[in-house]
Structures are given as C-alpha cells and as structure tokens.
N, C-alpha and C positions, 0 to 999 in steps of 0.2 A: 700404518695409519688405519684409525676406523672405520668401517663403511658406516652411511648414513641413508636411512629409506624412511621414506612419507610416504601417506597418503590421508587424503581427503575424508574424512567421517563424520560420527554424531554418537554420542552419550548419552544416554536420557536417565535422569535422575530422578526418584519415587519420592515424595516427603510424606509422611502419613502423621496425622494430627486427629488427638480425641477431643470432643468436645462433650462438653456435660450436656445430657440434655433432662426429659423429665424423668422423675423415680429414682432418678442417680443412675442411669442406665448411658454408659457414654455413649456416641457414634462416633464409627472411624469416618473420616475424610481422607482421599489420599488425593495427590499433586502430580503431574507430570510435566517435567520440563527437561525439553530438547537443547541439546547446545553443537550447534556445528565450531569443526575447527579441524585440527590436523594430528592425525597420531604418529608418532617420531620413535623411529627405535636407531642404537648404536649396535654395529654388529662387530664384535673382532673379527679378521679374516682370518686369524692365526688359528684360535679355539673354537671358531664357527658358533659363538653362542654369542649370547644378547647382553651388554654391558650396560644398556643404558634405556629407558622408556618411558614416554609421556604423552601426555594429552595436550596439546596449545588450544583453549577454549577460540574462535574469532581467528587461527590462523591461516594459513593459506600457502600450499605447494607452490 
C-alpha cells in the first residue's frame, strides 16, 4: 500500500495582461493571486519515489 503525506500551503499565481495605451506603446499590468489549500503527494514504499502529486485549492489536513 501507498503512503499518503499533506501539508498545509499556498500557490500564488502571476496573470500579466497588455493594455493598449497611447502611440501604440502597450503597458504590462500584472496580477497576483494567493490560493491556500493542501499539497498531497503518493509515496511507494517499495520504490521510495513519488507516484502521485497535487494541489487541492480550499483543502484542509
């Protein structure tokens, strides 16, 4: 059987957006957003390496 290990964290995601502005000259805009939730890995105990990994945005240990 696999082991299974959490823990608690946060992601933070860039969006970067151009916007026209005058002379045709664009500006960058860029975004940041946090997301708590819980990072999940599968671990084989047999091979000792990582089978399985993800992020649950909103989860909880």
């Amino acid at each position: 059987m696999d082991d299974l290990y959490q823990i608690e964290g946060s992601i933070v995601k860039y969006k970067t957006n151009f916007d026209k502005v005058k002379n045709n000259a664009p500006e960058m805009r860029q975004t940041k957003e946090i997301m708590d939730g819980v990072f999940e890995w599968v671990v084989d105990p047999t091979t000792k390496t990582v089978t399985h990994r993800t992020f649950i945005p909103g989860g909880k240990v």
